[in-house]
Each structure stands twice: as structure tokens, then as C-alpha cells.
N, C-alpha and C positions, 0 to 999 in steps of 0.2 A: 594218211597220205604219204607217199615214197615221193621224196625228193631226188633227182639227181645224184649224183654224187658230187658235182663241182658245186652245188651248192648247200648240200650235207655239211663238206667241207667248210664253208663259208660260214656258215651255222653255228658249227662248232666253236670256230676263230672266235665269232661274236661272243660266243654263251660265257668262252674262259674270259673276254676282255672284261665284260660287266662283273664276272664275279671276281676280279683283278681288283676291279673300282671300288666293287663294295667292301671288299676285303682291306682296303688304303684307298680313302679319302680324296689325295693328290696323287693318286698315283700317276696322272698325266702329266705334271708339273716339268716344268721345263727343268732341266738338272742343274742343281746348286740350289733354285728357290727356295724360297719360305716366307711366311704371312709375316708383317709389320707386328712386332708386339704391342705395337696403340691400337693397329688398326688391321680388326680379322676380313676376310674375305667372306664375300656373300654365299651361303651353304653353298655346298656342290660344286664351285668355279673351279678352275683351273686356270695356274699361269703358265701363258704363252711366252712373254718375257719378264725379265726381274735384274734390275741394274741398282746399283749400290755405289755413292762419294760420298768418302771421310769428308771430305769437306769443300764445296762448291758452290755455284751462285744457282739460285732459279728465280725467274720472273714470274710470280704468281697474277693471274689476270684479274683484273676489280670492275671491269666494263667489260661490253659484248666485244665481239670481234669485227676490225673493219670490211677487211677483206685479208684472203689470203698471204698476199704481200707483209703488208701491215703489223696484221696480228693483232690483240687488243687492244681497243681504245683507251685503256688506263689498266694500269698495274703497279704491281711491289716490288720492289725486290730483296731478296732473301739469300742470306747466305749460311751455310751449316751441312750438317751431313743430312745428304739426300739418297730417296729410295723410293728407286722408279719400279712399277708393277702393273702389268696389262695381265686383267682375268677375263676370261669367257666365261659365262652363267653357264649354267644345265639347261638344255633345251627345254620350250615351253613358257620361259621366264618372259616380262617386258621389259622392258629398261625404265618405265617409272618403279615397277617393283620394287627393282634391283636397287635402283636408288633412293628410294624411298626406305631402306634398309640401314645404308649407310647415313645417311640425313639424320633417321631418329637416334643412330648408334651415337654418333657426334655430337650431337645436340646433349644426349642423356650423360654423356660423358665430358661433359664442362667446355666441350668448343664450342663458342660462339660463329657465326656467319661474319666472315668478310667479304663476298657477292658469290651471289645465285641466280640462275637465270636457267631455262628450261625453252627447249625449241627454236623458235625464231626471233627468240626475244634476247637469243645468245651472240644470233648474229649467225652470217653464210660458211659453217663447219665449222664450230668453236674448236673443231683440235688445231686448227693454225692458231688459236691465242696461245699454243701451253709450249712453251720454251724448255728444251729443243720441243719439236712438235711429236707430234703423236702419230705412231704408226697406224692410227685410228682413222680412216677418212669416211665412212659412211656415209650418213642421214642426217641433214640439220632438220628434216621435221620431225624425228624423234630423238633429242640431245636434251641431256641436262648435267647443269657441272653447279658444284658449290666448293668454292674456297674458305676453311672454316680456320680460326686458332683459337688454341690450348694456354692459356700465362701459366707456367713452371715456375720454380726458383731458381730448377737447374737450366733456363732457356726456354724461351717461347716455342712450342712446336704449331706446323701449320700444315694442314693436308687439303691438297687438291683432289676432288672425285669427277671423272668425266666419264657421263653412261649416255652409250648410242645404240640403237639398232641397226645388225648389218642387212638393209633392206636393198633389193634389189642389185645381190650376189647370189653363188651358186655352190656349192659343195658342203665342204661343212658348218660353214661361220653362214650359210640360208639361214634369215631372220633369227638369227641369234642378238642377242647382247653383251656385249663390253664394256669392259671398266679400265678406264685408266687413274692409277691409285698414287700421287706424288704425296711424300711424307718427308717436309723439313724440316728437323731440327738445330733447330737454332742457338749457335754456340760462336765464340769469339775462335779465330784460327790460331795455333800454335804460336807464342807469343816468342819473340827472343831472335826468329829467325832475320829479320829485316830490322836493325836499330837505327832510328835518325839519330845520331850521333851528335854530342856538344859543340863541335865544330862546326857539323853541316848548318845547326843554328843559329851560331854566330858570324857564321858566312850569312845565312841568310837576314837576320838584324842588324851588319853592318852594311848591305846594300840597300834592305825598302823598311829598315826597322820596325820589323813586327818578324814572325813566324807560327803560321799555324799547325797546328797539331793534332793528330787524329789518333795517338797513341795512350789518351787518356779517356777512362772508359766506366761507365754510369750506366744504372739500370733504368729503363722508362719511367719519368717522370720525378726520379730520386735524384740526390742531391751525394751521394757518399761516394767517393772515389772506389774502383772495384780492383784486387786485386792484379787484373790481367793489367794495372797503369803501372806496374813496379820498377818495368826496363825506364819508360818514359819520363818516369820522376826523377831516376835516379842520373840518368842524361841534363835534366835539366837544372838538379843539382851540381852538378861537374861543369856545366854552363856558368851560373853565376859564382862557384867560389876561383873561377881559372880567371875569373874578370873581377875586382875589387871594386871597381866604379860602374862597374853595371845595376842599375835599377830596371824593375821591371815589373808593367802593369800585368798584370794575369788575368786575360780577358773569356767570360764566359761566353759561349753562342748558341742558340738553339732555332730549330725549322720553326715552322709557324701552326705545329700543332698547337691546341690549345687558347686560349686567350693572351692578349697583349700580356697584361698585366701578372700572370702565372708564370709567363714564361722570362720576364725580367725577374721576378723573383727569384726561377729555379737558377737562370744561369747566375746570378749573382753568390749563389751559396755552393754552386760546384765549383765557382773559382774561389771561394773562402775555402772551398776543403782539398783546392791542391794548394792553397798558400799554407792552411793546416800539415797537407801533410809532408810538405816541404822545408817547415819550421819543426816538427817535432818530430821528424822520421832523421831526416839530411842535413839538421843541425844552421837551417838558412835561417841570417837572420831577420825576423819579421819588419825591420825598417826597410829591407832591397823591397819588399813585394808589395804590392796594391791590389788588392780582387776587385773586378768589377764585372759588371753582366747586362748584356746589350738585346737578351734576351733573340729575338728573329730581326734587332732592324738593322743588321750589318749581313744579308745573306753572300754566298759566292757565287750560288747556283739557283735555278725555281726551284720552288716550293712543292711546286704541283706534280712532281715526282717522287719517290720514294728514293731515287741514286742523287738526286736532287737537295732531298733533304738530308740524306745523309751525310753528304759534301758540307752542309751547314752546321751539325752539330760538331762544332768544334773546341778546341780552345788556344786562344793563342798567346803568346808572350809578345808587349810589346815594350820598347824599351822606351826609359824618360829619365 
């Protein structure tokens, strides 16, 4: 059969694009991209966008969505280097496939589920729950998203996956599939640059005698001071030897994960290990300080949040 020639032409274009593809994998890739090394992309995709922060906040959703306004009914939040990635599948694909890909990858690779939810059980367009949202507005009757983490030693990493179908559009995203791919890892920020200072503390103990502290820093559920407390210590050592009559209880605090009774323990032993490392690092000596640990019953903030709970785990010096 003789085609044309405006569409000989046409022909052609296509025949060199496909064997472009197969020749390089991404060769559509939007320029700069490249896959997560946690987390590969689904065969064949291609990224349409791919954003990247050393280091930032995201709100991962743990409930469905209310409404667009809203966004979701419960969530985390998360701070560390983030790595935002929207992929188109290869035509043909569904979007449970698609996510049914990443799910097993996840699952097989040590992350556990922090929530999942699939279609209307997500709620009216779960990409308004994904903070910033998602250039993704489709189909809530074919969505599905699972917020999964990884425990490290180098930090917690945590990946959001949101797959929809673009149903009832037109051109090239016609019933195709999406993925929107958020990957945080989780790390403390560059320590050094903001110091509350001996002073600011003392200002603050000489007006409501206490001051709390969120510059001293422990791993989930552990009890041992981590090195990013180094500036924090050593401020609060410059604290007590600039004041010779200062005493001070060193108050442990923690959110209300866990049971009463664990959680008085642990804070009890995180202020034993900055009176610890106060006495044998800073040369304080062990008659100024009293550890004690009040566990979740002194909160500042709810509970029932994640920026909530982290307002609580503190520790504070109070003076007597």
C-alpha cells in the first residue's frame, strides 16, 4: 500500500522515535531526572517531572482525604531531603498494576505500611492530601496511594506512591497511568547554624524559671544522647558554670506514643544521659543537676499530631 507522502513522512518520524526508546530506556525523561536509588520506577515509565530538597518539610497523609480544601484527614510530618517524581507507565498499563509493582517492591524491601487506601476509600482526589499537591488531578474511582517506611541507622526513610488513571482526557495522557513517587529521607538539619545561646536561657529561667529545649537529640525510643546535642550541651554547660548558684532539674519529656509507664522510664534516662553527659564531657558538677522524666504528662501541644508531638518531645532545664 503507497501512503501519501505527508504521511510517509509521519511514519518515518514515528519508526526513528520508537527505536530512540529502545535504544535508551528514558529517553523521554524530562532533562536533569533520574530514578531514586531506593526506589526504581515502574518498567517503561517516563518522568514528566522530578524535583529535589537537601532538606525540607513534607506532610505525609495517614487518613483519606476530606475535601480539596482540607486535604487529609490525618497525617505526619516529616522533615529531611526530599525527592519529588511524577512517571507516566507505557501504554496499556492499569494503575492497580502499576501499583501493585511498587507495593510488592516495598513491602519485599523492608518498608513496612504507614496507610493505604485504594479508590474511594482514599477519599474525593487524594492528590489534594499530598503536600504541596500533586500536579495529578484525574480519577478518584481509580486511585491508589500507600505511605510506606524503611528504619535505617543512617535515618528513617519514607516513600509516598500515588497511582491514578487519566480517565476521561484526551491526547496523550488518554487512559494512561501515573505515579506520583515522594521519597524522604530523614535526617537532622545542619546543626550549628541557629544556637540558643546561654544567655537566651538565662533570660529565659530568670523570667518563668524553666526553659525548654529541642536542641538535644535521641533516636526513637533510645535513651543515649546523639551527637547532633554537641552545640546544645555545650551552651548549657556555659549556662551553669557563668551562674555558681544555679541548680538545675533536667526534665525529661516525651509525646504519648507508647504506654504510660515506658514512656516515664525513657524520659527518665534521657535526662540521666544529659546529666551524664554534662558531668563527664563539661566537667558540671553532679550536685547542680537532678534528672527526672515526666514521661507525656507535662505536653505543650496534642498529641494527636505528628508537629504536635514533636513540640512535646523535649527536654527542659528547670531551676530549684
Amino acid at each position: 500500500m503507497l501512503w501519501p507522502m505527508r504521511f510517509r513522512t509521519l511514519l518515518r518520524g514515528s519508526l526513528l522515535v520508537g527505536l530512540l526508546l529502545a535504544s535508551s530506556a528514558y529517553a523521554a525523561d524530562v532533562a536533569g531526572s533520574k530514578d531514586h536509588p531506593i526506589v526504581s520506577r515502574y518498567s517503561g515509565s517516563e518522568i514528566l517531572k522530578y524535583e529535589t530538597k537537601d532538606f525540607d518539610s513534607f506532610t505525609l497523609p495517614t487518613g483519606p482525604v476530606r475535601d480539596r480544601r482540607s486535604g487529609a484527614s490525618k497525617s505526619q510530618a516529616l522533615e529531611g531531603r526530599i525527592t519529588r517524581i511524577h512517571y507516566r507507565a507505557p501504554e496499556g498499563r492499569s494503575a492497580l498494576e502499576v501499583f501493585r509493582n511498587y507495593e510488592e517492591s516495598l513491602k519485599s524491601g523492608g518498608f513496612t505500611s504507614v496507610y493505604e487506601c485504594q479508590n474511594q476509600a482514599c477519599g474525593n482526589d487524594f492528590s489534594y492530601a499530598l503536600d504541596p499537591p500533586s500536579i495529578m488531578h484525574f480519577s478518584s474511582k481509580d486511585q491508589k496511594y500507600l505511605g510506606a517506611r524503611l528504619s535505617r541507622p543512617t535515618g528513617d526513610v519514607y516513600v509516598s506512591v500515588y497511582t491514578t488513571a487519566a480517565y476521561g482526557v484526551g491526547g496523550a495522557n488518554k487512559d494512561r497511568v501515573f505515579t506520583l513517587l515522594d521519597v524522604v529521607e530523614v535526617k537532622p538539619m545542619q546543626t550549628g547554624q541557629v544556637v540558643v545561646d546561654a544567655g537566651a536561657m538565662a533570660r529565659e529561667i530568670a523570667a518563668t524559671g524553666r526553659v525548654a529545649l529541642y536542641g538535644i537529640y535521641f533516636d526513637s525510643g533510645k535513651a543515649e544522647v546523639k551527637p547532633e546535642s554537641r552545640d546544645a550541651l555545650l551552651e548549657i554547660a556555659k549556662l551553669i558554670k557563668q551562674d555558681p548558684d544555679l541548680h538545675l532539674l533536667v526534665v525529661g519529656h516525651t509525646d504519648s506514643t507508647g504506654t504510660f509507664e515506658h514512656n516515664i522510664d525513657l524520659s527518665r534516662r534521657r535526662a540521666q544521659s544529659v546529666v551524664q553527659a554534662l558531668v563527664s564531657s563539661h566537667g558540671i558538677h553532679p550536685d547542680r543537676l537532678k534528672p527526672w522524666g515526666v514521661g507525656y504528662a507535662s505536653p505543650v501541644a496534642s498529641n494527636s499530631a505528628e508537629d504536635g508531638r514533636a513540640r512535646n518531645r523535649r527536654v527542659e532545664l528547670v531551676a530549684w
